[in-house]
Backbone as CSV, one residue per row, in Angstrom:
resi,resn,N_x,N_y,N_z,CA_x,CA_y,CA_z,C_x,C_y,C_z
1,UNK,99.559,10.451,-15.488,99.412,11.870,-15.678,98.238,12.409,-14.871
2,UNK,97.151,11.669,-15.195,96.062,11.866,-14.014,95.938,12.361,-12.459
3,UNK,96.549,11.576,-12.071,97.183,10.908,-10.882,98.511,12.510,-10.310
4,UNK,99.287,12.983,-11.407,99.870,13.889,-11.321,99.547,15.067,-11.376
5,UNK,97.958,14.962,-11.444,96.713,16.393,-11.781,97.187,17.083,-12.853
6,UNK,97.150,16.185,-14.110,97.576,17.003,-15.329,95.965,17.490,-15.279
7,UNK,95.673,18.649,-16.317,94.526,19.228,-16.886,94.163,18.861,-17.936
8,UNK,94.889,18.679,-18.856,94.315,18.252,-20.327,95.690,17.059,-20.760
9,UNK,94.942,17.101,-21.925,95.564,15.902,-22.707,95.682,16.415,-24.296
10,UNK,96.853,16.285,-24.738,96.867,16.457,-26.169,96.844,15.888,-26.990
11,UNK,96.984,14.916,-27.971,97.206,14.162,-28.878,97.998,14.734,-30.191
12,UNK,99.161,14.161,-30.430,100.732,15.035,-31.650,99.500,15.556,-32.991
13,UNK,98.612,13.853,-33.508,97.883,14.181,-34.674,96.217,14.064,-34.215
14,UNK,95.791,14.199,-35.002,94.423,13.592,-34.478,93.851,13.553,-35.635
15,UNK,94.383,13.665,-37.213,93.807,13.594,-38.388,94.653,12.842,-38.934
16,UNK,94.700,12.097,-40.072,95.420,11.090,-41.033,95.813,9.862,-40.453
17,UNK,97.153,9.287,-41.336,96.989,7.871,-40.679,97.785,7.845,-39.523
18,UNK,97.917,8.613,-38.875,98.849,8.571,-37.400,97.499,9.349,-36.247
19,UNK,96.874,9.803,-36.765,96.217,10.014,-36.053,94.548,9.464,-36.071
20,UNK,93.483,9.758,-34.954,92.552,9.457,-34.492,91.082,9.264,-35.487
21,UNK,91.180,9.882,-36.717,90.323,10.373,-37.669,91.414,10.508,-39.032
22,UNK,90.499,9.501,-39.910,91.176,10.061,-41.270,89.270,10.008,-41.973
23,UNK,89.700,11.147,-43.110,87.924,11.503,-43.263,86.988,11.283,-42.500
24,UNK,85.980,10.361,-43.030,84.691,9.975,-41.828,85.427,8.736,-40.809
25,UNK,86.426,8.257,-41.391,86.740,6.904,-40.000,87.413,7.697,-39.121
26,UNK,86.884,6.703,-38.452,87.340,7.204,-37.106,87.760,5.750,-36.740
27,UNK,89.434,6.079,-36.235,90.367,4.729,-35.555,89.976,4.648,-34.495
28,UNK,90.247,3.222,-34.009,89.844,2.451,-32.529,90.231,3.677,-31.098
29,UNK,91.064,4.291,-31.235,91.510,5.126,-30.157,90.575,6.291,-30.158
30,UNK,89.715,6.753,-31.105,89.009,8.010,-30.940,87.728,7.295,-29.865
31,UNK,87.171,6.118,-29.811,86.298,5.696,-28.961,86.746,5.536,-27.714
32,UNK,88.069,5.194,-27.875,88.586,5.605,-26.341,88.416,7.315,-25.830
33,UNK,89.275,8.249,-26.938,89.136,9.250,-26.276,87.858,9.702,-25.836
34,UNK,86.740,9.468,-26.870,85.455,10.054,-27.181,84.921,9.193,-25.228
35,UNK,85.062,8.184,-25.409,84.435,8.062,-23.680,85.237,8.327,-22.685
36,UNK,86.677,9.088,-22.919,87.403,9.470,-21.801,86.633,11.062,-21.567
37,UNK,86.351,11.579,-22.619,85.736,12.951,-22.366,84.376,13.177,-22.025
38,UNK,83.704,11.855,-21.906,82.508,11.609,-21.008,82.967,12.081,-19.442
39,UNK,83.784,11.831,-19.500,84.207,11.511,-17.857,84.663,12.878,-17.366
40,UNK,84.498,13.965,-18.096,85.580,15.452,-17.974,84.608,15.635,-16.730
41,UNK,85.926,16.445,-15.648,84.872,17.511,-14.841,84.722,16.241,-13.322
42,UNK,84.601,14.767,-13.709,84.934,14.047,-12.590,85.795,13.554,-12.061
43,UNK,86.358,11.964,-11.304,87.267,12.109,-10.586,88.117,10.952,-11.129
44,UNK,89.283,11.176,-11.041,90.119,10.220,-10.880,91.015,9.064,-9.412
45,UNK,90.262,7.978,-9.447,90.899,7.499,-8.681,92.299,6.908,-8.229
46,UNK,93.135,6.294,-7.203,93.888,6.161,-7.341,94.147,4.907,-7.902
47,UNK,95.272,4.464,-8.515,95.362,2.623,-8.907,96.769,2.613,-8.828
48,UNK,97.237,1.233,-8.789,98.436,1.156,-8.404,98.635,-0.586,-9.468
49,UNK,99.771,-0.411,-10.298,100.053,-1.796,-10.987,101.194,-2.413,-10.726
50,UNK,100.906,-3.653,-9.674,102.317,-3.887,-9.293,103.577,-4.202,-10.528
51,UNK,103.328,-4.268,-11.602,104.306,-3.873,-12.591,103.659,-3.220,-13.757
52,UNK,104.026,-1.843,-14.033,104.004,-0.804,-14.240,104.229,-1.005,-15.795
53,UNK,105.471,-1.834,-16.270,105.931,-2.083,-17.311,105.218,-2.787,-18.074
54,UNK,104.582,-3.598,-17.600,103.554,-4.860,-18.304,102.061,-4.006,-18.603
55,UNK,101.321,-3.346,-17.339,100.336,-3.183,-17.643,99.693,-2.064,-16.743
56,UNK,99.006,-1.278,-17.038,98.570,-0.126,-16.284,97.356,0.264,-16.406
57,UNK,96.199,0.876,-15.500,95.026,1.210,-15.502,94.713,2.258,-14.907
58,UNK,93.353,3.173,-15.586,93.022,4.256,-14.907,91.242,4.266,-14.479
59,UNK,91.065,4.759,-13.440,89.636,4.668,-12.868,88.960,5.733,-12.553
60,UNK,88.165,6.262,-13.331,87.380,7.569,-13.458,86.116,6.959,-12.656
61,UNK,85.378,7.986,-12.093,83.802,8.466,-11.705,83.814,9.318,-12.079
62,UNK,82.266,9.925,-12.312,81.531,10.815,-12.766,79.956,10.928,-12.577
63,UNK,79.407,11.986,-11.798,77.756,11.696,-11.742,77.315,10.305,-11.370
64,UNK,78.262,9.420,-10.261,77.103,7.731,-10.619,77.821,6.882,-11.468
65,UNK,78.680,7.862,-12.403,79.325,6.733,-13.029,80.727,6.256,-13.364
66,UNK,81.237,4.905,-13.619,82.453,4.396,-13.113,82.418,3.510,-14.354
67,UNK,84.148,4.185,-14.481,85.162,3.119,-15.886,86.267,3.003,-15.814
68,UNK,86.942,2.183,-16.192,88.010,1.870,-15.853,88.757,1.157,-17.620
69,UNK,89.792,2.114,-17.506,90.641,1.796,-18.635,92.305,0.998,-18.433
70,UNK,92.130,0.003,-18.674,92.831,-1.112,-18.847,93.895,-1.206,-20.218
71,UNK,95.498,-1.478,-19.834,96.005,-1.282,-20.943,97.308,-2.292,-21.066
72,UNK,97.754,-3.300,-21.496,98.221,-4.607,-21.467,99.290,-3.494,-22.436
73,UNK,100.912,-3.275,-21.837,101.811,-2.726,-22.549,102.928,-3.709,-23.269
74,UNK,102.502,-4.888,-23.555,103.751,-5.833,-23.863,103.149,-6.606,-24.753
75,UNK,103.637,-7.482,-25.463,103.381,-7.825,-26.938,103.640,-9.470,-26.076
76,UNK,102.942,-9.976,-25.329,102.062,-10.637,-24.300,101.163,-10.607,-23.673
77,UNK,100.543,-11.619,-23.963,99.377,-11.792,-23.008,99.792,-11.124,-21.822
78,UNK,98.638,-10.865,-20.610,98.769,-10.510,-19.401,97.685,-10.748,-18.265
79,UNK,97.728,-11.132,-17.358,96.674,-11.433,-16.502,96.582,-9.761,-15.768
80,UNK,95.275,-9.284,-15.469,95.233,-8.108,-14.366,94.306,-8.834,-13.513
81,UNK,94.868,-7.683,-12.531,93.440,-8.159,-11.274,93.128,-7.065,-10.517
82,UNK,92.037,-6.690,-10.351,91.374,-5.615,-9.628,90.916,-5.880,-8.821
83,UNK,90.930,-5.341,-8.040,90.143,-5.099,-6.451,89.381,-4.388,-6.258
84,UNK,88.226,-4.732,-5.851,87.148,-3.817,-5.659,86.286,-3.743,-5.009
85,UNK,86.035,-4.972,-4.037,85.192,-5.421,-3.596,83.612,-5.213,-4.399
86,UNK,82.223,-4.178,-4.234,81.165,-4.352,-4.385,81.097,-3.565,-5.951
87,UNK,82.183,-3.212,-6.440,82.225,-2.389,-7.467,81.815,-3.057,-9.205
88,UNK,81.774,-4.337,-8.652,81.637,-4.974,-10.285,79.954,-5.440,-10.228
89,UNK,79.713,-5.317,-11.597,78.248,-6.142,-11.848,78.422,-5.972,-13.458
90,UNK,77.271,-5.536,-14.050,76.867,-5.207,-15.239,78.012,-4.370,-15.749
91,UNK,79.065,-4.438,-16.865,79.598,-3.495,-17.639,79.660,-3.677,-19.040
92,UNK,79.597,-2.467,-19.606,80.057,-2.826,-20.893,81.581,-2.957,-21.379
93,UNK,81.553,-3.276,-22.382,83.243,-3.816,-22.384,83.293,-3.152,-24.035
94,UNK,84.632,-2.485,-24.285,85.159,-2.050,-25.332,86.784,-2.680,-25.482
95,UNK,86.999,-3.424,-26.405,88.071,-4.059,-26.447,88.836,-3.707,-27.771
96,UNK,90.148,-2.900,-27.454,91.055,-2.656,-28.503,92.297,-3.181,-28.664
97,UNK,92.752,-3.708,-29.852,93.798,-4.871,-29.696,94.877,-4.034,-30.820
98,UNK,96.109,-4.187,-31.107,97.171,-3.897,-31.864,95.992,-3.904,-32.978
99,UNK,95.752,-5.205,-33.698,95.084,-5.284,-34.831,93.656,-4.966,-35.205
100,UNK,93.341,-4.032,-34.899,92.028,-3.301,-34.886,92.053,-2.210,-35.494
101,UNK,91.568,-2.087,-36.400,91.408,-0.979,-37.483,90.092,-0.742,-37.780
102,UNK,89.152,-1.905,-37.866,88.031,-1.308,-37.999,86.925,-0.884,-36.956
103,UNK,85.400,-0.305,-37.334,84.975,-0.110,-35.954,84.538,-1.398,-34.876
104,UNK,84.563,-0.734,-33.658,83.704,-1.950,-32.737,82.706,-2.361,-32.325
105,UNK,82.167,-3.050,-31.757,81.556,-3.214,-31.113,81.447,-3.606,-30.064
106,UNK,80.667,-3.363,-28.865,80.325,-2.508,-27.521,79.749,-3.654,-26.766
107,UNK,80.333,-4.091,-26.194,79.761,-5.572,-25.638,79.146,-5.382,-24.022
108,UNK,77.898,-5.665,-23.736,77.427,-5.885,-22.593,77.747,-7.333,-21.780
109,UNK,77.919,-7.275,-20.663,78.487,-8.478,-19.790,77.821,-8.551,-18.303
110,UNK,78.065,-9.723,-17.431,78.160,-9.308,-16.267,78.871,-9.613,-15.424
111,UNK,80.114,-8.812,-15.139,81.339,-9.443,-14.417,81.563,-9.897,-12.684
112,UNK,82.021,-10.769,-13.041,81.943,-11.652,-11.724,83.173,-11.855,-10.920
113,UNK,83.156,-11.332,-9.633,84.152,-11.002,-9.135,84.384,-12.122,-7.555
114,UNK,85.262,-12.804,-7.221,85.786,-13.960,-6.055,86.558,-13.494,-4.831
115,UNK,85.728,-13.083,-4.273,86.203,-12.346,-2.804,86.428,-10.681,-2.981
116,UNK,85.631,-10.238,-4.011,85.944,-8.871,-4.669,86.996,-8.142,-5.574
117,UNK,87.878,-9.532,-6.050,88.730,-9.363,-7.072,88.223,-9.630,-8.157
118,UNK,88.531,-8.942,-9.270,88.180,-9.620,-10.671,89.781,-9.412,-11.516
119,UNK,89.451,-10.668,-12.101,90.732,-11.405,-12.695,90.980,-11.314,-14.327
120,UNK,91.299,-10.585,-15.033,90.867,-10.668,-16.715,92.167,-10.453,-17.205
121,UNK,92.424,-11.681,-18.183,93.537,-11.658,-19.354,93.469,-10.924,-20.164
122,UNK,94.543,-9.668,-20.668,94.449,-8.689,-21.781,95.626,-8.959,-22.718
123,UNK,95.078,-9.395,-23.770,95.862,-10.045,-25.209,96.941,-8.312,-25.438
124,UNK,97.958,-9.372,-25.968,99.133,-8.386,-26.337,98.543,-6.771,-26.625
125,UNK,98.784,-5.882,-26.356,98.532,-4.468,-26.243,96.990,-3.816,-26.383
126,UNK,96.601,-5.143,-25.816,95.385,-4.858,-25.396,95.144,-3.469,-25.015
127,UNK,93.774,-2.679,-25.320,93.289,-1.106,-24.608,91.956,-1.938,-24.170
128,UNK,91.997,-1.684,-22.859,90.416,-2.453,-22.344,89.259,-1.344,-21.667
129,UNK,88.211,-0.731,-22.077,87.160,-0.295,-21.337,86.548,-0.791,-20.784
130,UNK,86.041,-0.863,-19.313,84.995,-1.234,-18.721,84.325,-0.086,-18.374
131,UNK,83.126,0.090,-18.549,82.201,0.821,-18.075,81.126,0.503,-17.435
132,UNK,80.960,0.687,-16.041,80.472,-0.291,-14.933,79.244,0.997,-14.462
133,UNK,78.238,-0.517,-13.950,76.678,0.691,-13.717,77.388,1.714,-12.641
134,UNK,75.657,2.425,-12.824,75.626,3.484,-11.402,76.291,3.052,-10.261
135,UNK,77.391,4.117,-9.435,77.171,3.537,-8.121,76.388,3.594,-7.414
Protein backbone atom coordinates (compact mmCIF):
# COMPACT_ATOMS: atom_id res chain seq x y z
CA UNK A 1 0.00 0.00 0.00
CA UNK A 2 2.95 2.17 0.75
CA UNK A 3 4.65 1.56 -2.20
CA UNK A 4 1.15 2.45 -3.99
CA UNK A 5 1.35 6.05 -2.13
CA UNK A 6 -1.57 5.23 -0.01
CA UNK A 7 -1.92 8.28 2.69
CA UNK A 8 -3.26 6.77 5.65
CA UNK A 9 -4.08 3.62 7.12
CA UNK A 10 -7.18 2.55 8.92
CA UNK A 11 -7.68 -0.15 11.20
CA UNK A 12 -11.87 -1.98 11.05
CA UNK A 13 -11.47 -1.89 15.28
CA UNK A 14 -8.99 -0.49 17.33
CA UNK A 15 -10.91 -1.11 20.74
CA UNK A 16 -12.01 -4.64 22.22
CA UNK A 17 -10.93 -8.00 21.53
CA UNK A 18 -10.51 -7.63 17.74
CA UNK A 19 -8.97 -4.73 18.05
CA UNK A 20 -5.59 -2.87 19.17
CA UNK A 21 -6.63 -1.71 22.84
CA UNK A 22 -9.07 -3.29 25.16
CA UNK A 23 -9.11 -0.87 28.45
CA UNK A 24 -5.51 -0.06 29.56
CA UNK A 25 -3.95 -3.20 27.41
CA UNK A 26 -2.78 -2.57 24.75
CA UNK A 27 -2.28 -5.81 22.11
CA UNK A 28 1.07 -6.66 20.46
CA UNK A 29 -0.03 -4.79 17.16
CA UNK A 30 -0.61 -1.31 18.81
CA UNK A 31 3.43 -1.28 19.32
CA UNK A 32 3.66 -1.94 15.91
CA UNK A 33 1.34 0.75 14.91
CA UNK A 34 2.54 3.14 17.72
CA UNK A 35 6.29 2.90 15.96
CA UNK A 36 4.85 2.93 12.46
CA UNK A 37 3.57 6.51 13.34
CA UNK A 38 7.01 7.45 14.47
CA UNK A 39 7.90 7.23 11.01
CA UNK A 40 4.83 9.68 9.61
CA UNK A 41 5.93 12.49 7.27
CA UNK A 42 9.14 10.18 6.06
CA UNK A 43 10.01 7.85 3.41
CA UNK A 44 9.21 4.74 2.22
CA UNK A 45 11.55 2.64 0.49
CA UNK A 46 11.31 0.29 -2.15
CA UNK A 47 11.50 -3.74 -1.24
CA UNK A 48 10.79 -6.44 -3.26
CA UNK A 49 9.98 -10.32 -1.75
CA UNK A 50 10.80 -12.81 -4.09
CA UNK A 51 7.69 -14.65 -2.75
CA UNK A 52 5.19 -12.39 -1.80
CA UNK A 53 2.98 -15.19 -0.38
CA UNK A 54 5.35 -16.43 2.30
CA UNK A 55 6.70 -13.21 3.47
CA UNK A 56 6.83 -9.46 2.98
CA UNK A 57 8.64 -6.30 4.31
CA UNK A 58 8.47 -2.62 4.56
CA UNK A 59 11.43 0.00 4.98
CA UNK A 60 10.80 3.41 6.33
CA UNK A 61 13.43 6.46 7.00
CA UNK A 62 12.84 9.31 8.81
CA UNK A 63 15.18 12.28 10.17
CA UNK A 64 18.43 9.67 10.36
CA UNK A 65 16.27 7.10 11.04
CA UNK A 66 15.68 3.52 9.59
CA UNK A 67 13.17 0.38 10.30
CA UNK A 68 12.20 -2.14 8.75
CA UNK A 69 9.07 -4.26 9.32
CA UNK A 70 9.27 -7.84 8.63
CA UNK A 71 6.27 -10.16 8.35
CA UNK A 72 6.51 -14.17 7.96
CA UNK A 73 2.71 -14.80 6.30
CA UNK A 74 2.53 -18.67 6.65
CA UNK A 75 2.07 -20.84 9.59
CA UNK A 76 5.95 -21.79 8.82
CA UNK A 77 8.94 -20.99 9.65
CA UNK A 78 10.68 -18.76 7.01
CA UNK A 79 14.13 -17.70 6.19
CA UNK A 80 14.37 -13.72 4.86
CA UNK A 81 17.26 -12.06 3.56
CA UNK A 82 18.03 -8.50 3.12
CA UNK A 83 20.32 -6.67 1.32
CA UNK A 84 21.83 -3.85 2.32
CA UNK A 85 25.09 -3.62 2.18
CA UNK A 86 26.41 -0.81 5.06
CA UNK A 87 22.89 -0.51 6.48
CA UNK A 88 23.03 -2.99 9.45
CA UNK A 89 24.77 -2.52 12.92
CA UNK A 90 23.09 -1.84 16.24
CA UNK A 91 19.12 -2.48 16.15
CA UNK A 92 16.58 -2.96 18.28
CA UNK A 93 14.38 -5.81 17.66
CA UNK A 94 10.54 -6.10 18.49
CA UNK A 95 9.29 -9.55 17.91
CA UNK A 96 5.55 -10.48 17.45
CA UNK A 97 4.47 -14.02 17.08
CA UNK A 98 0.67 -15.54 16.54
CA UNK A 99 0.94 -16.28 20.35
CA UNK A 100 1.61 -13.06 21.92
CA UNK A 101 -0.84 -11.47 23.92
CA UNK A 102 1.04 -10.08 26.44
CA UNK A 103 3.37 -6.99 26.51
CA UNK A 104 7.02 -7.04 25.10
CA UNK A 105 9.94 -6.54 25.36
CA UNK A 106 12.37 -4.44 23.21
CA UNK A 107 15.51 -6.18 22.60
CA UNK A 108 18.84 -4.47 21.71
CA UNK A 109 21.30 -6.46 19.33
CA UNK A 110 24.01 -6.11 16.93
CA UNK A 111 23.29 -7.46 13.58
CA UNK A 112 25.74 -8.93 11.50
CA UNK A 113 25.58 -8.94 8.03
CA UNK A 114 28.06 -11.47 5.14
CA UNK A 115 28.81 -9.59 2.10
CA UNK A 116 25.94 -7.08 3.13
CA UNK A 117 23.17 -9.54 3.37
CA UNK A 118 21.53 -10.32 6.54
CA UNK A 119 19.84 -13.61 6.85
CA UNK A 120 17.00 -14.05 9.76
CA UNK A 121 14.44 -16.91 10.35
CA UNK A 122 10.83 -15.57 11.18
CA UNK A 123 8.75 -18.24 13.20
CA UNK A 124 5.24 -18.90 11.81
CA UNK A 125 3.46 -15.37 11.45
CA UNK A 126 6.03 -13.82 12.78
CA UNK A 127 5.64 -9.46 12.82
CA UNK A 128 9.41 -8.49 13.04
CA UNK A 129 10.71 -4.77 13.88
CA UNK A 130 14.04 -3.76 13.33
CA UNK A 131 14.92 -0.45 14.18
CA UNK A 132 18.40 0.32 12.99
CA UNK A 133 20.80 3.42 14.19
CA UNK A 134 21.21 6.81 12.57
CA UNK A 135 22.19 6.82 9.08
Amino acid sequence: MAQGRAHTLSYFETTGQRGVLEGQTAYPLYEVFRRLGAFRGGQVRHTRSSDPQSAVALWLEHSGRRAALLTNLRPQSTRVRLEGGTLWGAAAFLQLEAVNLAPLSVQTSLLEAVAGVLELSLRPFEVLWLELGTA
